[in-house]
PyMOL Python script that loads the backbone (N, CA, C, O; Angstrom):
from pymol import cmd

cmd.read_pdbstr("""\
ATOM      1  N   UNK A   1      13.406  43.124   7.816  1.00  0.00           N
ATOM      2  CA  UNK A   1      13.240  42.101   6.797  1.00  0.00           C
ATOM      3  C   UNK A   1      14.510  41.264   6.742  1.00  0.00           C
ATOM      4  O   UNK A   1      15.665  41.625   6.513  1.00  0.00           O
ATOM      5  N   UNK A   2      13.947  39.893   7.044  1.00  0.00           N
ATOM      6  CA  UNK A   2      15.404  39.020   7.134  1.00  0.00           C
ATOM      7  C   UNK A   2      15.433  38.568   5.567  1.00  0.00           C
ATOM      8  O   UNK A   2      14.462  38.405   4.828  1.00  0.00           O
ATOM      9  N   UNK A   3      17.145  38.375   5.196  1.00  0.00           N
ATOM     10  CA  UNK A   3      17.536  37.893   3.727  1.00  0.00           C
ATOM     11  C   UNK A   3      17.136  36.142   4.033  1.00  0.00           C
ATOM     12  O   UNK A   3      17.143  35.514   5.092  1.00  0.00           O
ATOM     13  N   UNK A   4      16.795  35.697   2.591  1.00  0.00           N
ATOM     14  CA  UNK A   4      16.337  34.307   2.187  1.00  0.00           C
ATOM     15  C   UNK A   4      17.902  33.683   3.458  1.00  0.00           C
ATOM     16  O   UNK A   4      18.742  34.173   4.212  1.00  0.00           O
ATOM     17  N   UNK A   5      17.443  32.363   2.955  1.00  0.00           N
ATOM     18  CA  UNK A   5      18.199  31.295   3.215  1.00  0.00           C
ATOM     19  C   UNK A   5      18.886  30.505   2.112  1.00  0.00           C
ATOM     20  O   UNK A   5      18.324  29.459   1.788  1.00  0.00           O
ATOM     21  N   UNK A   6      19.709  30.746   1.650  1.00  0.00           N
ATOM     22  CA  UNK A   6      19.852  29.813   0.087  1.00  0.00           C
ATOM     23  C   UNK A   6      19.890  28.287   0.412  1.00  0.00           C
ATOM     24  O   UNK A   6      19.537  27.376  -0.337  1.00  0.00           O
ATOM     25  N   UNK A   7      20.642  28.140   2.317  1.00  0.00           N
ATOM     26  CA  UNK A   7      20.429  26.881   1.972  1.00  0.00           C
ATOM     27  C   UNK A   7      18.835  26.311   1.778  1.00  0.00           C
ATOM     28  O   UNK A   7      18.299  25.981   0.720  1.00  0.00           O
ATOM     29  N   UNK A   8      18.385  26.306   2.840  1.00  0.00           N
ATOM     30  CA  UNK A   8      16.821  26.374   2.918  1.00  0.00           C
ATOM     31  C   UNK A   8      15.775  26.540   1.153  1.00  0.00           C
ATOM     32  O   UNK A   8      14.923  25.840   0.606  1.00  0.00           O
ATOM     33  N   UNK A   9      16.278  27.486   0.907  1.00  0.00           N
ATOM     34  CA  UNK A   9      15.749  27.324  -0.426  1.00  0.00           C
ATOM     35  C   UNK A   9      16.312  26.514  -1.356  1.00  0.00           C
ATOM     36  O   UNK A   9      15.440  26.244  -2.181  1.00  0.00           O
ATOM     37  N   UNK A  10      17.295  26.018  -1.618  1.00  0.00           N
ATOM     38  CA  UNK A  10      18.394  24.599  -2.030  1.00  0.00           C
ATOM     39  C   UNK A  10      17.178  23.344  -1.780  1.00  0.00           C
ATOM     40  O   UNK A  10      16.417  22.893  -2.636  1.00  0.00           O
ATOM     41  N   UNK A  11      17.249  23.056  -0.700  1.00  0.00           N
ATOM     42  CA  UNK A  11      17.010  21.935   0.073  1.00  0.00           C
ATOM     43  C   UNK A  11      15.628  21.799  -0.338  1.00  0.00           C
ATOM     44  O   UNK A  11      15.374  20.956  -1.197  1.00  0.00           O
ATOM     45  N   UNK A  12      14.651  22.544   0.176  1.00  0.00           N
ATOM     46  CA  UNK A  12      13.306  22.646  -0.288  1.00  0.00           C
ATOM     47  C   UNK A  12      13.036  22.515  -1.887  1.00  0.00           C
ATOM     48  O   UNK A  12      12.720  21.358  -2.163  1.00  0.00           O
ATOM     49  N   UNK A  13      13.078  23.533  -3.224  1.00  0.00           N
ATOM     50  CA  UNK A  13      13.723  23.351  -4.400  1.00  0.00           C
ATOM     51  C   UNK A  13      13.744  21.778  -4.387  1.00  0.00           C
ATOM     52  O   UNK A  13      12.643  21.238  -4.492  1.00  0.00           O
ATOM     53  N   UNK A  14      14.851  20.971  -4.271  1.00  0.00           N
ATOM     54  CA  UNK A  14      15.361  20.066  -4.890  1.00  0.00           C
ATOM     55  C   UNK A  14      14.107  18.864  -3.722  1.00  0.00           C
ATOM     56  O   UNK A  14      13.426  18.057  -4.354  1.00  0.00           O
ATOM     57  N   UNK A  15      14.017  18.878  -2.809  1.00  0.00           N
ATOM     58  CA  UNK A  15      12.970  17.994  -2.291  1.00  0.00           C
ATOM     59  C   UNK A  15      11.432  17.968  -2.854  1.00  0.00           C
ATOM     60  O   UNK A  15      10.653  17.035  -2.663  1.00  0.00           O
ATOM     61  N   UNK A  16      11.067  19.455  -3.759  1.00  0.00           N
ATOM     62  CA  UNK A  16       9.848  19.456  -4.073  1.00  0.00           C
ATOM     63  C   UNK A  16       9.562  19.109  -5.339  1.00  0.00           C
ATOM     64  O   UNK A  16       8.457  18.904  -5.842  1.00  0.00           O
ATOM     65  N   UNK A  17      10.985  19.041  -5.980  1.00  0.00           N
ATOM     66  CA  UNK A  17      11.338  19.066  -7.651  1.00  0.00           C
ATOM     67  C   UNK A  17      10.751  17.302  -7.514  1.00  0.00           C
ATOM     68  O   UNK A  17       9.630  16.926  -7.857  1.00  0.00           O
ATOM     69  N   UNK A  18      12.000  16.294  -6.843  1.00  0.00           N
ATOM     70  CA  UNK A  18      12.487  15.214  -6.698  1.00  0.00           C
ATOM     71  C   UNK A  18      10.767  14.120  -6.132  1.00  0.00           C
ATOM     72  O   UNK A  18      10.485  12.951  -6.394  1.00  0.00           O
ATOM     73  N   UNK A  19      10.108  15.005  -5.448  1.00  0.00           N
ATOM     74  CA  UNK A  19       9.188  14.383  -4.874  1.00  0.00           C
ATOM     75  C   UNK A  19       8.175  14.581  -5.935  1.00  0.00           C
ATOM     76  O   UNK A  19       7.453  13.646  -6.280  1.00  0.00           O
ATOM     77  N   UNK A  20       8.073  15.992  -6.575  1.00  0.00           N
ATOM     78  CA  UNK A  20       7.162  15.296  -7.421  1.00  0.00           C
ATOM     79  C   UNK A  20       7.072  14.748  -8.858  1.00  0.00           C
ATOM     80  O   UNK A  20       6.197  14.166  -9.499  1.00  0.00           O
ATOM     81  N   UNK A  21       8.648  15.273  -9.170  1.00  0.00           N
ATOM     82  CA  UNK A  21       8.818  13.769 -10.101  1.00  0.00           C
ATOM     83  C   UNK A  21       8.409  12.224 -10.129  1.00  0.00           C
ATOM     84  O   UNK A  21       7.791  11.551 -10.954  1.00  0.00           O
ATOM     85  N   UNK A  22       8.989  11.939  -8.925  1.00  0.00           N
ATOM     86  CA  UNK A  22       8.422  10.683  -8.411  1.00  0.00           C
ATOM     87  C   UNK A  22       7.045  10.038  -8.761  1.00  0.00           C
ATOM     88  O   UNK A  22       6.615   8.987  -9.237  1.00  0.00           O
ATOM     89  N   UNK A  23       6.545  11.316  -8.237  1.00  0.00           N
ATOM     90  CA  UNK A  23       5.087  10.984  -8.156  1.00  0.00           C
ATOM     91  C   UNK A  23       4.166  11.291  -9.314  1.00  0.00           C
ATOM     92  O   UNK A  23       2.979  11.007  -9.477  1.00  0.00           O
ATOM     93  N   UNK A  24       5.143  12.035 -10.180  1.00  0.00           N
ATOM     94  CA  UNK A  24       4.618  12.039 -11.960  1.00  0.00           C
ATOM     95  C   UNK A  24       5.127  10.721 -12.589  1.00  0.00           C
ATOM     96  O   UNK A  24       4.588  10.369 -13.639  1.00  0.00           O
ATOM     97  N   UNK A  25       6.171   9.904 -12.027  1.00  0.00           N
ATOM     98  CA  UNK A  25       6.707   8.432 -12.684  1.00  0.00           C
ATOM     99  C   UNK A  25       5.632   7.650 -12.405  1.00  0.00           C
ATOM    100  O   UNK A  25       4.852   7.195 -13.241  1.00  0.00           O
ATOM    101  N   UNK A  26       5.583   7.460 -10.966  1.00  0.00           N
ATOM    102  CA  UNK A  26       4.315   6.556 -10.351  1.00  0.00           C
ATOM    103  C   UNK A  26       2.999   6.604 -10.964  1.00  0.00           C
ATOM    104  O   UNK A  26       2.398   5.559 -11.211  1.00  0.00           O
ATOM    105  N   UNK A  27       2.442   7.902 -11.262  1.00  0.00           N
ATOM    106  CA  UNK A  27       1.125   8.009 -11.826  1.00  0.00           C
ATOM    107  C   UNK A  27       0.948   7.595 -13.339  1.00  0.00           C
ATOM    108  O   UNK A  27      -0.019   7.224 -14.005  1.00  0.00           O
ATOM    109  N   UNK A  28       2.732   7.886 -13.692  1.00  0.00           N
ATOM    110  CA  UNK A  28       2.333   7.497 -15.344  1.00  0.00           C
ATOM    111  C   UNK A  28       3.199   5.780 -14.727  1.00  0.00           C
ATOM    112  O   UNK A  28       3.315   5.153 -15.781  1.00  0.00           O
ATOM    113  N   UNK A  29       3.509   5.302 -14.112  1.00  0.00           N
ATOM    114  CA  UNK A  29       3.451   3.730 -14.248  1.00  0.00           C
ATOM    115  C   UNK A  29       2.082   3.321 -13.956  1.00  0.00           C
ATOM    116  O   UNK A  29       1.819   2.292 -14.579  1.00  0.00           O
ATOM    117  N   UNK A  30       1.097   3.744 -13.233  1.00  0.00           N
ATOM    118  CA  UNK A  30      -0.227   3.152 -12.710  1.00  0.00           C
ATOM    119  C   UNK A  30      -0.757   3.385 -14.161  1.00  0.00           C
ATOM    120  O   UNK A  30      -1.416   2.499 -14.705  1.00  0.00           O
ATOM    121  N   UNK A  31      -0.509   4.435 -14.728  1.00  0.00           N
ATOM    122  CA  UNK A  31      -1.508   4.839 -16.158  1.00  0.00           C
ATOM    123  C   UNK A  31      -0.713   3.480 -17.439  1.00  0.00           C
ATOM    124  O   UNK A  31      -1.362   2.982 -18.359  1.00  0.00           O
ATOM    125  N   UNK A  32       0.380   3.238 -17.211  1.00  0.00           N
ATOM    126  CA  UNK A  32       1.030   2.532 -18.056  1.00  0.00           C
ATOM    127  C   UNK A  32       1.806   2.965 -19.557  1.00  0.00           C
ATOM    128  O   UNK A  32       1.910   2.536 -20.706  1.00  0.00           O
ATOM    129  N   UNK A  33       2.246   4.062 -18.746  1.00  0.00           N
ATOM    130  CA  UNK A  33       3.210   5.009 -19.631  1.00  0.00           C
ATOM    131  C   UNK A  33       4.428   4.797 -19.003  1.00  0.00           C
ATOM    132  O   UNK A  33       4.616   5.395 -17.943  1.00  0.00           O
ATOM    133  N   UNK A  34       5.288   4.075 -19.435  1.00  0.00           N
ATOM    134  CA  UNK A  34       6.819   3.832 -19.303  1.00  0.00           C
ATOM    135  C   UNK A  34       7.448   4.894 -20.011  1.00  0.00           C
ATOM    136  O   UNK A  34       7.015   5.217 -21.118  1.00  0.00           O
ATOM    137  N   UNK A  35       8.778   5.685 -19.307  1.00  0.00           N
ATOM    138  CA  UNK A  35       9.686   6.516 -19.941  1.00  0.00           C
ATOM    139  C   UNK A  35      10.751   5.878 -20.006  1.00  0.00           C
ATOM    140  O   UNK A  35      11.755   6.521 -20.313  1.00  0.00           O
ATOM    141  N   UNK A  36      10.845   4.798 -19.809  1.00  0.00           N
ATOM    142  CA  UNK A  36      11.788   3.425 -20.232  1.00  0.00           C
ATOM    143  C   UNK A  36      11.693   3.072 -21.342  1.00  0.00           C
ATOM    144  O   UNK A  36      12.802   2.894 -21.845  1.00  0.00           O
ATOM    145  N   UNK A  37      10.783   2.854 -22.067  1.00  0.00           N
ATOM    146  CA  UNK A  37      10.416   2.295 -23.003  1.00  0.00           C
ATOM    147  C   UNK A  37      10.877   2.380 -23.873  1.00  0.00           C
ATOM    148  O   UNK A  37      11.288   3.541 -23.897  1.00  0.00           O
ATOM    149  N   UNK A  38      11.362   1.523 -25.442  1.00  0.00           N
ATOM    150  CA  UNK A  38      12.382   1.703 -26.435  1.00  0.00           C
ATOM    151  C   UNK A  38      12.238   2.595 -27.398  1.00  0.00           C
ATOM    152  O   UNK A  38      11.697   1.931 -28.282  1.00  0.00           O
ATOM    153  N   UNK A  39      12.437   4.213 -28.008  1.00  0.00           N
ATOM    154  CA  UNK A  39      12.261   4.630 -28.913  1.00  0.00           C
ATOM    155  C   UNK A  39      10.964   5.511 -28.208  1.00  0.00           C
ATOM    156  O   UNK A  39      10.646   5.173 -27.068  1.00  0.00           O
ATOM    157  N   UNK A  40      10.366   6.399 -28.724  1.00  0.00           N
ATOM    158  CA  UNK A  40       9.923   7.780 -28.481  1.00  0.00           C
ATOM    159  C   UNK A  40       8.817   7.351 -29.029  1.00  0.00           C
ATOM    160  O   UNK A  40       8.502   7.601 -30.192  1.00  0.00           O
ATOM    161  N   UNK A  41       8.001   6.528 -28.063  1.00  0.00           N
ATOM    162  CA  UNK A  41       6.499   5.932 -28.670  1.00  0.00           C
ATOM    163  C   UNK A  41       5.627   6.821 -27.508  1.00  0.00           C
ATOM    164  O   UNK A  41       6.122   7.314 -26.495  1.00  0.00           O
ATOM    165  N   UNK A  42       4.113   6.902 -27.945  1.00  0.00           N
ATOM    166  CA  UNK A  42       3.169   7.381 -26.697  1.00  0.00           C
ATOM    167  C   UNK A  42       3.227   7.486 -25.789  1.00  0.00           C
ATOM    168  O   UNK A  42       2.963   8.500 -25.143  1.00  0.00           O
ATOM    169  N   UNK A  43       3.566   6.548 -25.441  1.00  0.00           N
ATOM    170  CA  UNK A  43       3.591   6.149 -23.938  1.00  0.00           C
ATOM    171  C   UNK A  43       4.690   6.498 -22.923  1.00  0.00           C
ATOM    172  O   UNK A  43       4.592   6.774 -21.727  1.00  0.00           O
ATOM    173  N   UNK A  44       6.104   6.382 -23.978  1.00  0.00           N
ATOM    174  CA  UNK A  44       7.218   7.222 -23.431  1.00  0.00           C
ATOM    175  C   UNK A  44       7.103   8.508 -23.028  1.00  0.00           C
ATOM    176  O   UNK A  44       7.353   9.006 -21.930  1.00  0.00           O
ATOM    177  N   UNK A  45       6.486   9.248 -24.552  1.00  0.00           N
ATOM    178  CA  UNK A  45       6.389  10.812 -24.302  1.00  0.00           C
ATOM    179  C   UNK A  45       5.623  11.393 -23.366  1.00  0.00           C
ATOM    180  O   UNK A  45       5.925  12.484 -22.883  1.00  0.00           O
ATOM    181  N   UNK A  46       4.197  10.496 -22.902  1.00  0.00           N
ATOM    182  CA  UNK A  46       3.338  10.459 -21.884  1.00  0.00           C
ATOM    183  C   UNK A  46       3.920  10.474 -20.660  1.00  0.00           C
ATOM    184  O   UNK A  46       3.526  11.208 -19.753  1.00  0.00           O
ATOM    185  N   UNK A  47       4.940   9.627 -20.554  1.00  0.00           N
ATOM    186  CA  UNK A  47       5.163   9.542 -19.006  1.00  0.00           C
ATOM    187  C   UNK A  47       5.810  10.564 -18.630  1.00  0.00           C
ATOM    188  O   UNK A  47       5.585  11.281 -17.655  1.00  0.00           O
ATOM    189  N   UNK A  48       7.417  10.717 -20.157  1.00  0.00           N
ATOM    190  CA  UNK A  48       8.369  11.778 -19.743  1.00  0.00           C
ATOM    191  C   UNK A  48       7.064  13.219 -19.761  1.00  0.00           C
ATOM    192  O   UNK A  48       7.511  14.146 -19.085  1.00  0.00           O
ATOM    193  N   UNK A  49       6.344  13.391 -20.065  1.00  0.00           N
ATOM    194  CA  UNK A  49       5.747  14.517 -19.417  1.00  0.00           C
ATOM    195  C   UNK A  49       4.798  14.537 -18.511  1.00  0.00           C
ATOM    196  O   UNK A  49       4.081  15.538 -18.519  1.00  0.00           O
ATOM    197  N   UNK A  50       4.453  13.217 -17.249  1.00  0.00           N
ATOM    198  CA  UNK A  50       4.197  13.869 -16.345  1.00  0.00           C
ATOM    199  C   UNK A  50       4.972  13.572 -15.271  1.00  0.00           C
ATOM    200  O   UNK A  50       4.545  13.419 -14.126  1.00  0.00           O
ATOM    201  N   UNK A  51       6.716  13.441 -15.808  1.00  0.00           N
ATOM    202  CA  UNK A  51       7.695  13.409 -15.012  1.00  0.00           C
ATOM    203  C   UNK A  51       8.106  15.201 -14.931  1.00  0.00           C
ATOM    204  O   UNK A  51       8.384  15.889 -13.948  1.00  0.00           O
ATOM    205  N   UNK A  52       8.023  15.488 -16.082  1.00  0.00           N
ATOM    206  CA  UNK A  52       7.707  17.499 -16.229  1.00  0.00           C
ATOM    207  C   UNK A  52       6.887  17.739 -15.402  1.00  0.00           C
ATOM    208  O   UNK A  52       7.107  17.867 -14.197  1.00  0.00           O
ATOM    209  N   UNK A  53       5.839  17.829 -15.954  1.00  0.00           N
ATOM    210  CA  UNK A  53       4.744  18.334 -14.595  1.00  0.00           C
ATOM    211  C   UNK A  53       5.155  17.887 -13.446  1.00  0.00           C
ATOM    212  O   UNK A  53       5.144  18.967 -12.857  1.00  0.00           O
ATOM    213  N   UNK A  54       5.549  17.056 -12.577  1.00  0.00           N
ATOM    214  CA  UNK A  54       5.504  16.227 -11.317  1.00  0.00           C
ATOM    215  C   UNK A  54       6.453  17.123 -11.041  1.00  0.00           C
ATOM    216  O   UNK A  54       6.339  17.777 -10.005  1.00  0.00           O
ATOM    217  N   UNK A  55       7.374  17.294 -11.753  1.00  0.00           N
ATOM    218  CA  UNK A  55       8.854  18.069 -11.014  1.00  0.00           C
ATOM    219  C   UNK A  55       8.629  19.387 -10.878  1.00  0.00           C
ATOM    220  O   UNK A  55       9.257  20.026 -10.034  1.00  0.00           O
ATOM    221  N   UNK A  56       7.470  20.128 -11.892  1.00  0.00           N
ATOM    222  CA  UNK A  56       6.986  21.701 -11.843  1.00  0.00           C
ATOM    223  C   UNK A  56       6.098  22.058 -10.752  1.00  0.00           C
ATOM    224  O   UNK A  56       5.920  23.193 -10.312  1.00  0.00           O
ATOM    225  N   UNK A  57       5.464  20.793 -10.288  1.00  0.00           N
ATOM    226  CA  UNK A  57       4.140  21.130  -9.190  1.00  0.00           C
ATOM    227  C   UNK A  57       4.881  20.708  -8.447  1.00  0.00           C
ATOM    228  O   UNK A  57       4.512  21.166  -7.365  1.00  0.00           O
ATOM    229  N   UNK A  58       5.795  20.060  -8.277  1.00  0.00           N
ATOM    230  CA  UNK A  58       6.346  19.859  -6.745  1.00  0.00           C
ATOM    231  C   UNK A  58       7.315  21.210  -6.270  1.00  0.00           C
ATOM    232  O   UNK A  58       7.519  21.538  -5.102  1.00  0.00           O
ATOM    233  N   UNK A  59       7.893  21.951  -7.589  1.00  0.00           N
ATOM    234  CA  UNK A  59       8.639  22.848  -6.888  1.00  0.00           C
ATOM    235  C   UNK A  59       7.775  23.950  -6.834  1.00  0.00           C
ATOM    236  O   UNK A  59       7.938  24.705  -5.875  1.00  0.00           O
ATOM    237  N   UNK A  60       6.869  24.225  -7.664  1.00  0.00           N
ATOM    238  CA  UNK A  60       5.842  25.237  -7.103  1.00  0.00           C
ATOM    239  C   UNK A  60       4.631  25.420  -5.614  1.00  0.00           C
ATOM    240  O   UNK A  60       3.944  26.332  -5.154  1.00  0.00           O
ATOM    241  N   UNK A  61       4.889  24.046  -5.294  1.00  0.00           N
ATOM    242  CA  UNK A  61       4.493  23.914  -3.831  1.00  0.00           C
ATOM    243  C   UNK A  61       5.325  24.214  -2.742  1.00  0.00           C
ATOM    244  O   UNK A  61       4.907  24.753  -1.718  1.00  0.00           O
ATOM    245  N   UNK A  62       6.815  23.791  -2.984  1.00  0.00           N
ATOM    246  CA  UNK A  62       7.875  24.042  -2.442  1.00  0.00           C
ATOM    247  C   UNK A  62       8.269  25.398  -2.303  1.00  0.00           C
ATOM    248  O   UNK A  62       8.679  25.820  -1.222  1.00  0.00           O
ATOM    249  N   UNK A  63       8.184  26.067  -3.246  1.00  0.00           N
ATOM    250  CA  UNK A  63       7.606  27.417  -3.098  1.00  0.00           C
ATOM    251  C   UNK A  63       6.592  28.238  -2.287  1.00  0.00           C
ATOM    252  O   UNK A  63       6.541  29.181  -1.498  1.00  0.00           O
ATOM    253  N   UNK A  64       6.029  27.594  -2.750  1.00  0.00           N
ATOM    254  CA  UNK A  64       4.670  28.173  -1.895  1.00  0.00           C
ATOM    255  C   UNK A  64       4.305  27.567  -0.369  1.00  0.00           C
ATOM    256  O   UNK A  64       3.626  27.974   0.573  1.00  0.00           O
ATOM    257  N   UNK A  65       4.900  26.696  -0.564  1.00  0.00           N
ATOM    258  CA  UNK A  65       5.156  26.494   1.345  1.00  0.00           C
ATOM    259  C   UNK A  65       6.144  27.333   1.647  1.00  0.00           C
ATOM    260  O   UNK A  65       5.898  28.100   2.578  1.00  0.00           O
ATOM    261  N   UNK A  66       7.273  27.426   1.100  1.00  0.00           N
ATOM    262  CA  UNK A  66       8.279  28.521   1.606  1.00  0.00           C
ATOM    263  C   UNK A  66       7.268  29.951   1.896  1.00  0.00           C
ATOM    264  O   UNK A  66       7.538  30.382   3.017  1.00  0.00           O
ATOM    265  N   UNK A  67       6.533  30.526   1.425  1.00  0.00           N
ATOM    266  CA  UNK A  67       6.041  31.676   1.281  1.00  0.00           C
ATOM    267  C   UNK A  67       5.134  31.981   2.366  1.00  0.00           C
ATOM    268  O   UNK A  67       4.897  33.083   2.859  1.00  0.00           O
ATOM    269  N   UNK A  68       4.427  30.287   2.818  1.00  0.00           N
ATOM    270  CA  UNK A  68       3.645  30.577   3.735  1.00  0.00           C
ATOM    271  C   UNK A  68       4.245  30.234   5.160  1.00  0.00           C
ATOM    272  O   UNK A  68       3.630  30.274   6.226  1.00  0.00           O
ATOM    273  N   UNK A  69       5.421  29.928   4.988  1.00  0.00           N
ATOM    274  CA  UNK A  69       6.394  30.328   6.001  1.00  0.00           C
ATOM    275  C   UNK A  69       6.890  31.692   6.186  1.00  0.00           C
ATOM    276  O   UNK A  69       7.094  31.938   7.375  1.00  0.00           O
ATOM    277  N   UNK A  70       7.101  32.483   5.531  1.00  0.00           N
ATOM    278  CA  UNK A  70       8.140  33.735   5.343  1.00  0.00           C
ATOM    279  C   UNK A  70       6.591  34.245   6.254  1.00  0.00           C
ATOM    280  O   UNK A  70       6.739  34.381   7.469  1.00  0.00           O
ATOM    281  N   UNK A  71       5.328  34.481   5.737  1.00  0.00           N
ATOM    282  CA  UNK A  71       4.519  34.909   5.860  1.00  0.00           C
ATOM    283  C   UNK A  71       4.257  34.839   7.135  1.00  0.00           C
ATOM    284  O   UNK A  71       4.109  35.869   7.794  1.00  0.00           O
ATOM    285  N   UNK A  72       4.118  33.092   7.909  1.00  0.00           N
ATOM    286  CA  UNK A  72       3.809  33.011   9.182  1.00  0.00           C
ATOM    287  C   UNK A  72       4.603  33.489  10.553  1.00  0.00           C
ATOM    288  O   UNK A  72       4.199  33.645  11.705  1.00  0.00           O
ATOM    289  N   UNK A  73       6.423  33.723   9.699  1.00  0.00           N
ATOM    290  CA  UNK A  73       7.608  33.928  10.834  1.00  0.00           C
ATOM    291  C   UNK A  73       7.330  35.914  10.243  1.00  0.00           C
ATOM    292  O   UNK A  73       8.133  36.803  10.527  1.00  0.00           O
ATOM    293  N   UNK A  74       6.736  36.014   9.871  1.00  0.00           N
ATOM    294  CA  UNK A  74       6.473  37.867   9.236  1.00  0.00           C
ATOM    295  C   UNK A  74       5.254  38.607  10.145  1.00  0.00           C
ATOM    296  O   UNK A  74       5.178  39.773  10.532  1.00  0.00           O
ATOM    297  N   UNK A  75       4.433  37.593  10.312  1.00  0.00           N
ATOM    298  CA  UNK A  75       3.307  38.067  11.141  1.00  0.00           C
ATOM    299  C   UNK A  75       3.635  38.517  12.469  1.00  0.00           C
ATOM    300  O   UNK A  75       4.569  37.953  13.038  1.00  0.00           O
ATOM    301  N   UNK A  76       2.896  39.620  13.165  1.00  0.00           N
ATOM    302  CA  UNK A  76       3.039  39.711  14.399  1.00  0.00           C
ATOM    303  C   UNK A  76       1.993  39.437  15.698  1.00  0.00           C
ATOM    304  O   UNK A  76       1.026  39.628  14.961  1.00  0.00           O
ATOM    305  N   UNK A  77       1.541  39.234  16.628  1.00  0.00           N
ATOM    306  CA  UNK A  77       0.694  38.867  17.564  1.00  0.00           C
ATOM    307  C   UNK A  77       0.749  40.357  17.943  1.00  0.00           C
ATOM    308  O   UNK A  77       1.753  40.870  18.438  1.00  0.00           O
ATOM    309  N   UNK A  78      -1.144  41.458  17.509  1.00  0.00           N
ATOM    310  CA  UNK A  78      -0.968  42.798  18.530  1.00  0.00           C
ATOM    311  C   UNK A  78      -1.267  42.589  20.006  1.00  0.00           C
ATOM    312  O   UNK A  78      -1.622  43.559  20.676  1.00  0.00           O
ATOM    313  N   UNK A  79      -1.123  41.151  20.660  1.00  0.00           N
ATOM    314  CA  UNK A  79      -1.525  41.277  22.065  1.00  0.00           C
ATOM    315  C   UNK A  79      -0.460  41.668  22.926  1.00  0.00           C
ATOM    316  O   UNK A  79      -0.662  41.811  24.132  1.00  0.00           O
TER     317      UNK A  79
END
""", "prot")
cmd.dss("prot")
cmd.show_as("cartoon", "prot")
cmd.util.cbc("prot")
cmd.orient("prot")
């Protein structure tokens, strides 16, 4: 059993966090929820939470691709 990689898990982590933040900003700009916006109205609180979610599902994928890596370099071929 080989030990993690911290960098590898660093790198991944912060690419899955970052990506799906992004893509929780984007969905709440298409929806028209600004977290820009002046003062802690609907639409702010809307977006800043699916800038939360975006950053939770991206690192839980990031995860879970890590896993189905560990899994695929874990397997063996009985031929």
């Amino acid at each position: 059993m080989s030990s993690p990689n911290p960098v590898m898990e660093g790198v991944s982590d912060a690419v899955g966090f970052v990506g799906g933040a992004l893509a929780g900003y984007w969905a709440g700009q298409w929806l028209g929820l600004n977290i820009f916006s002046a003062g802690y109205d609907y639409a702010s609180i809307g977006g800043i939470l699916l800038v939360g979610l975006g950053g939770g599902g991206g690192l839980h994928l990031a995860r879970f691709w890590r896993a189905k890596q560990k899994a695929k370099d874990t397997d063996t071929d009985p031929s």
